[in-house]
Structure formats: structure tokens, C-alpha cells
C-alpha positions as CSV (number, residue, x, y, z in Angstrom):
1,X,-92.0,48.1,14.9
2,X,-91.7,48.2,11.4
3,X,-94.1,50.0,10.1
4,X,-93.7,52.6,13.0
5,X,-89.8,53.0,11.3
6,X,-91.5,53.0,7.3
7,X,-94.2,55.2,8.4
8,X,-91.4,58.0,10.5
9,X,-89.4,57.5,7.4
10,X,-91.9,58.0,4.6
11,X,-93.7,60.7,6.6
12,X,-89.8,62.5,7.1
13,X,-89.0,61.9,3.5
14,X,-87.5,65.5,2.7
15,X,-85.0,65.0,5.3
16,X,-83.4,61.9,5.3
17,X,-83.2,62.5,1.7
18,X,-81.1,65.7,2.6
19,X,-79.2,63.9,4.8
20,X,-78.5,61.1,2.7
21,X,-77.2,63.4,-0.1
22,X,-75.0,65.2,2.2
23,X,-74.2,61.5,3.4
24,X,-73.0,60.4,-0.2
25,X,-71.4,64.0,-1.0
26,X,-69.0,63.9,2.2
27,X,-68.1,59.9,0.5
28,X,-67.4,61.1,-2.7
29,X,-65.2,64.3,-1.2
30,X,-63.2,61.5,0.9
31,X,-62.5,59.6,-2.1
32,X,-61.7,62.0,-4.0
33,X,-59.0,63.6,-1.4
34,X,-57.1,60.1,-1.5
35,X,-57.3,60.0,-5.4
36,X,-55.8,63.6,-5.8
37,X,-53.0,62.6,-3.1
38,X,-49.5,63.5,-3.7
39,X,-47.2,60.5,-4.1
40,X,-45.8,61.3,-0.6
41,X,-49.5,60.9,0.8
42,X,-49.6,58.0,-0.9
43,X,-46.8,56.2,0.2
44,X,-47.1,57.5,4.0
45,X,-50.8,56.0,3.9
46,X,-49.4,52.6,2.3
47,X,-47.0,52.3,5.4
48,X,-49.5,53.0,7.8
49,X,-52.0,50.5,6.5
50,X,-48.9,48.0,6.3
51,X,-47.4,48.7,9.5
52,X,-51.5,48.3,11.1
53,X,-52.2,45.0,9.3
54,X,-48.9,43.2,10.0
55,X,-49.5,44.2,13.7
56,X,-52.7,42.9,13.9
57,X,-51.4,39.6,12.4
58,X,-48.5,39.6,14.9
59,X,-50.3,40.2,18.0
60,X,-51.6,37.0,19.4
61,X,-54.1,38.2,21.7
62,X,-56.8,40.9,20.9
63,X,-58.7,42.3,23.8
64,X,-62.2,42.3,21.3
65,X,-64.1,43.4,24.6
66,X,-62.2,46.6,25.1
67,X,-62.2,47.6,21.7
68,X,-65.8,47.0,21.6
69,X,-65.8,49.4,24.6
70,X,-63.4,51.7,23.1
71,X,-65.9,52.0,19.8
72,X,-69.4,52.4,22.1
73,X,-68.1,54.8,23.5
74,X,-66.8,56.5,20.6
75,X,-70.2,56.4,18.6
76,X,-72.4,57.3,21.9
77,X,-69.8,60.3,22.4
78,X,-70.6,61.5,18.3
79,X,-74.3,60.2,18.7
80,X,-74.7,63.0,22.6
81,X,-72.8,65.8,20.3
82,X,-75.2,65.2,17.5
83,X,-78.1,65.5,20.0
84,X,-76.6,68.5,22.0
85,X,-76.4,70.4,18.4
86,X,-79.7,69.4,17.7
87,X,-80.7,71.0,21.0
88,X,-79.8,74.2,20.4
89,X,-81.3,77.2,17.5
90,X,-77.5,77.4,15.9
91,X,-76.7,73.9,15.8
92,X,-78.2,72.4,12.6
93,X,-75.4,73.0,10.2
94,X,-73.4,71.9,12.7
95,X,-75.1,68.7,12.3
96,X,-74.8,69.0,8.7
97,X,-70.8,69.4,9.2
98,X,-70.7,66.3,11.2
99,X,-72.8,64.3,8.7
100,X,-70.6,65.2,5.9
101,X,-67.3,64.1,8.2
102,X,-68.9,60.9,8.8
103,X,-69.1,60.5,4.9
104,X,-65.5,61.7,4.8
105,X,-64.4,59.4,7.0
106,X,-66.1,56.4,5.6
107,X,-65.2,57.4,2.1
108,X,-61.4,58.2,3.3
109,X,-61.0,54.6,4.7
110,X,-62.8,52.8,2.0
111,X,-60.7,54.6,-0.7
112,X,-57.7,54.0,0.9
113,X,-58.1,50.6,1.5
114,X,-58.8,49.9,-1.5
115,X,-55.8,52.2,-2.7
116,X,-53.5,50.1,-0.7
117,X,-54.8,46.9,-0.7
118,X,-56.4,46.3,-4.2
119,X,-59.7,46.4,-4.9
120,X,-60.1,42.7,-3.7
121,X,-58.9,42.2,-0.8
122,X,-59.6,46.2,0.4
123,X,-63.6,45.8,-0.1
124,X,-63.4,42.8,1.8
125,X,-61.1,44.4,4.4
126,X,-63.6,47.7,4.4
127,X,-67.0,45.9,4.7
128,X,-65.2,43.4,7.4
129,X,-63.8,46.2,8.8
130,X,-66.3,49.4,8.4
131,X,-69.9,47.8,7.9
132,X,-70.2,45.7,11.0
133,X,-69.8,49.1,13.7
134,X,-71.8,51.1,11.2
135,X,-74.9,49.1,10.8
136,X,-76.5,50.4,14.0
137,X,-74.4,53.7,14.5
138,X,-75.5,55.2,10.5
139,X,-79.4,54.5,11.0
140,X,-79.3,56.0,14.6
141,X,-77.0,58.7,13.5
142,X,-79.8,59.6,10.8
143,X,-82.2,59.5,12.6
144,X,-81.0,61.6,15.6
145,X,-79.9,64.2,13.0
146,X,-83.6,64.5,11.4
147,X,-85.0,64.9,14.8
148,X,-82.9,68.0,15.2
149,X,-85.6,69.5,12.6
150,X,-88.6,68.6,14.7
151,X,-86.5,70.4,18.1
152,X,-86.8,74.2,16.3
């Protein structure tokens, strides 16, 4: 099973490298949107990251299995939209749009975690947070948006 994934990846090489830069350039615009935040910004995004951690500290029960739920069916409904797109003759920089919000996204949160939170506890907080549901959904995301070049 390995070497079927290092052999697909070295033999698709242009374009995951593509989509990684677009990846990385969607991150970097994300961080730099919270850095060039006006003080306002800044202080309604402080409250809201408050407001969401003190509620998660005061709620005694969690329902884990239905926000487990909540996120599969989250990804899968990004991961069919990315396939649909792929699909179809019009729908590759389509894909490219949704590859750089997913970077925005990622980078947004990360950036203002750390923002809020100090650098600390926020990369604890984002990797806790961000890299556990992303493990799986970032490879397959990839990897469905690279077929969408094989499709046309």
C-alpha cells in the first residue's frame, strides 16, 4: 500500500506540488488577514475565542459522538463538492478556490489562536484542536483534487 501511494505521488509530482503551493499561499493569506486586523477585529476575535473556551470548560458533558458526526459529515460534504467540480470541464479553478480556502481557513484559525492565546498555549490549542480532523481529510482532499486533472 505504500509504495502504490509513493509511486501515485512521485509519478503526479507536478501537481501535488501545485496544490501544495496553493495549499501554503491560502495559509500565509489567512495569517496575514488576522495580522493586518483592525483593533476592533482584534478584540471581537479575542472575545469570541474567550467566550468558546470558557464554555467548553463550563459544560460538563460533551456529546464527542455527535460532533464527530457533525465534522464527517462536514469534510465528506467539502470532499463530494471537490469531486463534483472535478467532474465537470469548468470546475478546476474551482477546485483551486476551495484549496486555497482550506489554507485560509487553517491559517485563519492557527493565527488567531495564537493571536489570542499566546504562542504557547495557541500551538498547543491549534495542533490539539486542528491537526487531529485534518490528518485524514488534507491527504484525501489532495488527492481528490489531483484526480480532477486525470477526469479532463
Amino acid at each position: 500500500m505504500k509504495n502504490i501511494l509513493l509511486d501515485y505521488i512521485s509519478k503526479n509530482k507536478k501537481n501535488f506540488i501545485v496544490i501544495i503551493v496553493l495549499f501554503c499561499i491560502g495559509i500565509a493569506v489567512g495569517v496575514l488577514f488576522i495580522n493586518n486586523s483592525n483593533d476592533l477585529q482584534k478584540n471581537e476575535l479575542n472575545e469570541y475565542i474567550n467566550n468558546l473556551i470558557e464554555n467548553i470548560k463550563n459544560s460538563e458533558n460533551i456529546d464527542t459522538f455527535n460532533m464527530l458526526i457533525l465534522s464527517i459529515k462536514q469534510n465528506v460534504g467539502f470532499i463530494l463538492l471537490v469531486w463534483f467540480l472535478g467532474c465537470t470541464i469548468i470546475g478546476g479553478i474551482f477546485i483551486y478556490i476551495t484549496i486555497l480556502y482550506k489554507g485560509f481557513s487553517i491559517g485563519y484559525t492557527i493565527s488567531a489562536m495564537i493571536a489570542v492565546l499566546g504562542v504557547k498555549q495557541g500551538i498547543i490549542i491549534s495542533i490539539i484542536s486542528l491537526l487531529l480532523q485534518n490528518i485524514i481529510f488534507l491527504p484525501a482532499f489532495f488527492i481528490i483534487a489531483e484526480n480532477r486533472n486525470k477526469i479532463i
